[in-house]
N, C-alpha and C positions, 0 to 999 in steps of 0.2 A: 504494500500500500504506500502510494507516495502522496504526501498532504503536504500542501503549499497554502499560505495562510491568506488569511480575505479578511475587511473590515466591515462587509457590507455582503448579504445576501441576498440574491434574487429568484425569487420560486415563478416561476410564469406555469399559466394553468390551458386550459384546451384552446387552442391555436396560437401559443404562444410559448415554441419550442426551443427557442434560442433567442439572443438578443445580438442585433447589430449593435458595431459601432463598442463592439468588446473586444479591445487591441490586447496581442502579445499572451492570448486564449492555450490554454494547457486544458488538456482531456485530463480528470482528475478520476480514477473508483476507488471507492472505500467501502469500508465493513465498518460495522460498528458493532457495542453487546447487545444492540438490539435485531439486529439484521441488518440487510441491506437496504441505503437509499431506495430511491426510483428507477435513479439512472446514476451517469457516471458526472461527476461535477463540470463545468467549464469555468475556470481561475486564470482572470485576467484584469486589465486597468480597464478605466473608465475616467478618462483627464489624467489623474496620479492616484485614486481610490481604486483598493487592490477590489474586486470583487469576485463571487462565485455566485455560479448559475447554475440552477437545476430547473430539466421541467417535470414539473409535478407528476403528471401520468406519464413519465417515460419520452422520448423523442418519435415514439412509433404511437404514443397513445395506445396503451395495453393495458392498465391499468382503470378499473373503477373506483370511485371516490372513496370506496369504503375496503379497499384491498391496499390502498398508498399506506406505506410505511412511514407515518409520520414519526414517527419516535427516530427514526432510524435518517430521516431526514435533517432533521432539526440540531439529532445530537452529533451529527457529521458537522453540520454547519459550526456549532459550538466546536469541538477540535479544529479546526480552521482558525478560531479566533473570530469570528459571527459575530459583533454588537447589534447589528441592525438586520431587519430583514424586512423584504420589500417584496409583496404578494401583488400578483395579477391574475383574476378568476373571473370567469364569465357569471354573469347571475339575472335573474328573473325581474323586472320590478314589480313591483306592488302598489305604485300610485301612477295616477295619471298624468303627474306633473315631470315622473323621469320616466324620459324616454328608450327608446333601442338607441343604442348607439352614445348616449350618455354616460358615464361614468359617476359613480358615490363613490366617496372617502370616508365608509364607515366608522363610527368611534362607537358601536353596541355592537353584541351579537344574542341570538335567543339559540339555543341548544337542542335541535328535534333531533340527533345522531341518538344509535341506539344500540350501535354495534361494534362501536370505536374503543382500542386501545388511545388515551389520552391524558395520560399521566404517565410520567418516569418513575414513580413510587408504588410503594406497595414490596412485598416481596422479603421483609424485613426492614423497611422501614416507612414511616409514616410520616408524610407533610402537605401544608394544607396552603398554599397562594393564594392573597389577595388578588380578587379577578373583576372586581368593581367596575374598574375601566380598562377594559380588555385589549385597549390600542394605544400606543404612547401616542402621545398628545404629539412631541416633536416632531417625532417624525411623519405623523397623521399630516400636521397643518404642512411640512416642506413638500408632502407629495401630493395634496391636493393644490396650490401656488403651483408644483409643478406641472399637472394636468391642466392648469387654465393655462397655463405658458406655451403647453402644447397644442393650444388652440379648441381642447374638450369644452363641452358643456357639462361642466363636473356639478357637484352637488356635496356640498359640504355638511358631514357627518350624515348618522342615522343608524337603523339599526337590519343589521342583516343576519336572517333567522336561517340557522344553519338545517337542512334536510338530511338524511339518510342516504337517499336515492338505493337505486342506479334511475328508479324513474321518476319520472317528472309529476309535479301534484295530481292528486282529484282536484275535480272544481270546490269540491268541498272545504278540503282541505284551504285552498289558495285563499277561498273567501274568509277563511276562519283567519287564517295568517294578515291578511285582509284587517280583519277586527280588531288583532290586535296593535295595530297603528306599523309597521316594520316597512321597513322602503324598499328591500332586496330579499330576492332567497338565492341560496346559493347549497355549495354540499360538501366544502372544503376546509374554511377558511379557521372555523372557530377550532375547530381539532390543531388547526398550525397554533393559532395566539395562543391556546392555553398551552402545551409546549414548549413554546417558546417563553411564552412567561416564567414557564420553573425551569429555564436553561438561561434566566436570567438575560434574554435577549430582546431589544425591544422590537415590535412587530406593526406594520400599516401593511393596509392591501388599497389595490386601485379596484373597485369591481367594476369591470365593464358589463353595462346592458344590453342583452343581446334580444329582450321578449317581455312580454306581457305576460308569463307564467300562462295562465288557464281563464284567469278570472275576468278579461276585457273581453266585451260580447261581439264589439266590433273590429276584435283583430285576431289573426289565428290561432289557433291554440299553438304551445312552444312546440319544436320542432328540433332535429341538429339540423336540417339542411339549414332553416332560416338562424340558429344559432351561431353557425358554422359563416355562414355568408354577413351577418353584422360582427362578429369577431374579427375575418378577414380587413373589413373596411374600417374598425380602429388599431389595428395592428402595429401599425406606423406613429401613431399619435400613443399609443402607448407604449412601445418602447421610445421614443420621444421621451417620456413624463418619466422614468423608470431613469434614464439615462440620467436629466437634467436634477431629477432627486439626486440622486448616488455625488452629482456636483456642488448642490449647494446642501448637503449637510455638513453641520459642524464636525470637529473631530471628534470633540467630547461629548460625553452626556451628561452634562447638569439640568436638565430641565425636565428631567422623568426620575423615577421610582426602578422603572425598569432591570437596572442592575445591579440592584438588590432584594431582588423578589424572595430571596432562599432564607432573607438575612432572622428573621423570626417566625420561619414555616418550618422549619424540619420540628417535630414534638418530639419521637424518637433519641432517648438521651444517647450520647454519642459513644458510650463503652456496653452499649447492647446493639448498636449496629455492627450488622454480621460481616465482615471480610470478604462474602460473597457479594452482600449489598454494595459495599463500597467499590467491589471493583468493575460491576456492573454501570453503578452512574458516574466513574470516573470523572471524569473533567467537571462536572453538575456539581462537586461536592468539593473541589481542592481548598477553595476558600475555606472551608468549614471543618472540613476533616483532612489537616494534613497528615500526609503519613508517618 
């Protein structure tokens, strides 16, 4: 395994399998104790920001939302050296006001997964993260400034209620989601933040819109063709917005909570955590439990 380190991560989700405009790109595979990522990493510059690239379902799209090894993604990224991580997903709206082809910079998520490993814990040890506001604020606000820069019709905050899938709503279902005020659905996104929150890593996604979900009478029900065909046509404006983030963030993080999420979650006193545990979340714990 050879691991080349990155300041800045970028997960790109269905139709967003590489990113232009990533100079001096190295093909990275890793293992981790959890398994294998998706796919094999890309670690390269972006201006002078070292970054790594994964796509989410794989580069052939093999992968369904609920077979992605998020653990195994996430904690790849943390060995890298990952402060930030920058999500791009395709998702449904839920209001009339955001359209296809529009873009949210959620700061909520609602949790309708059901089947998801989503926690590094457990196993011999036990810790509980603050998940209040599930997206750093910083890096939330530089990638949505970067989406208007990129010329989107972005939509600042909201909340996108994460599905199960592999398929797409009942009517029923969409209008329930509907009621409960949520701007996007999507089947990805909330399984990375929480993740990433106990790997200490702060987390924004771009979600582009690609559909009306189910629940507009007067437009088709969701589709891949029509998903697949409004992805294609922001593809460019959101690597665009992805790029121009990775440039103007800061170096540091003083303006989030972010990395220090482990700092009063582990309960587990630390001379009953097993050997096994420790070497399992590795990197997740050095802070807290040196050797």
């Amino acid at each position: 395994m050879s691991v080349l380190s990155a300041a800045i991560g970028l997960i790109g989700g269905s139709g967003l399998y590489a990113l232009s405009g990533l100079a001096n790109a190295r093909e990275v595979r890793m293992s981790t104790p959890f398994g294998d990522p998706s796919d094999s990493f890309f670690v390269g510059t972006v201006g002078e920001k070292s970054v790594a690239f994964l796509a989410r379902h794989g580069r052939d799209h093999r992968l369904l939302p609920g077979e992605i090894n998020y653990r195994a993604n996430i904690y790849a990224m943390k060995v890298m050296g990952v402060e930030r991580i920058l999500s791009a997903s395709a998702v449904g709206s839920m209001k009339e006001a955001i359209r296809p082809r529009d873009v949210v910079v959620p700061d909520q998520f609602i949790d309708r997964t059901r089947n998801r490993l989503s926690t590094f814990f457990g196993g011999g040890i036990a810790a509980h993260v603050a998940f209040a506001d599930p997206i750093c604020p910083e890096t939330r606000r530089v990638l949505y400034e970067s989406a208007i820069g990129a010329g989107a019709t972005a939509h600042d905050g909201g909340t996108y209620v994460c599905m199960e899938g592999p398929a797409f709503s009942t009517r029923a279902e969409s209008h329930l989601y509907r009621s409960w005020g949520v701007d996007v659905i999507g089947m990805t996104n909330l399984t990375e933040a929480k993740l990433a929150r106990e790997a200490e890593i702060c987390y924004a996604t771009l979600a582009l819109v690609t559909d009306y979900d189910c629940w507009h009478e007067e437009e088709a029900d969701v589709s891949v063709t029509g998903v697949l065909e409004n992805l294609r046509a922001n593809a460019t404006m959101a690597a665009a917005a992805l790029r121009a983030t990775v440039l103007a963030l800061p170096a540091g993080r003083t303006a989030c909570g972010c990395g220090d999420a482990l700092l009063h979650a582990i309960i587990t006193p630390k001379d009953a955590i097993t050997r096994d545990a420790r070497a399992r979340l590795g990197v997740l714990l050095e802070r807290y439990l040196p050797q």
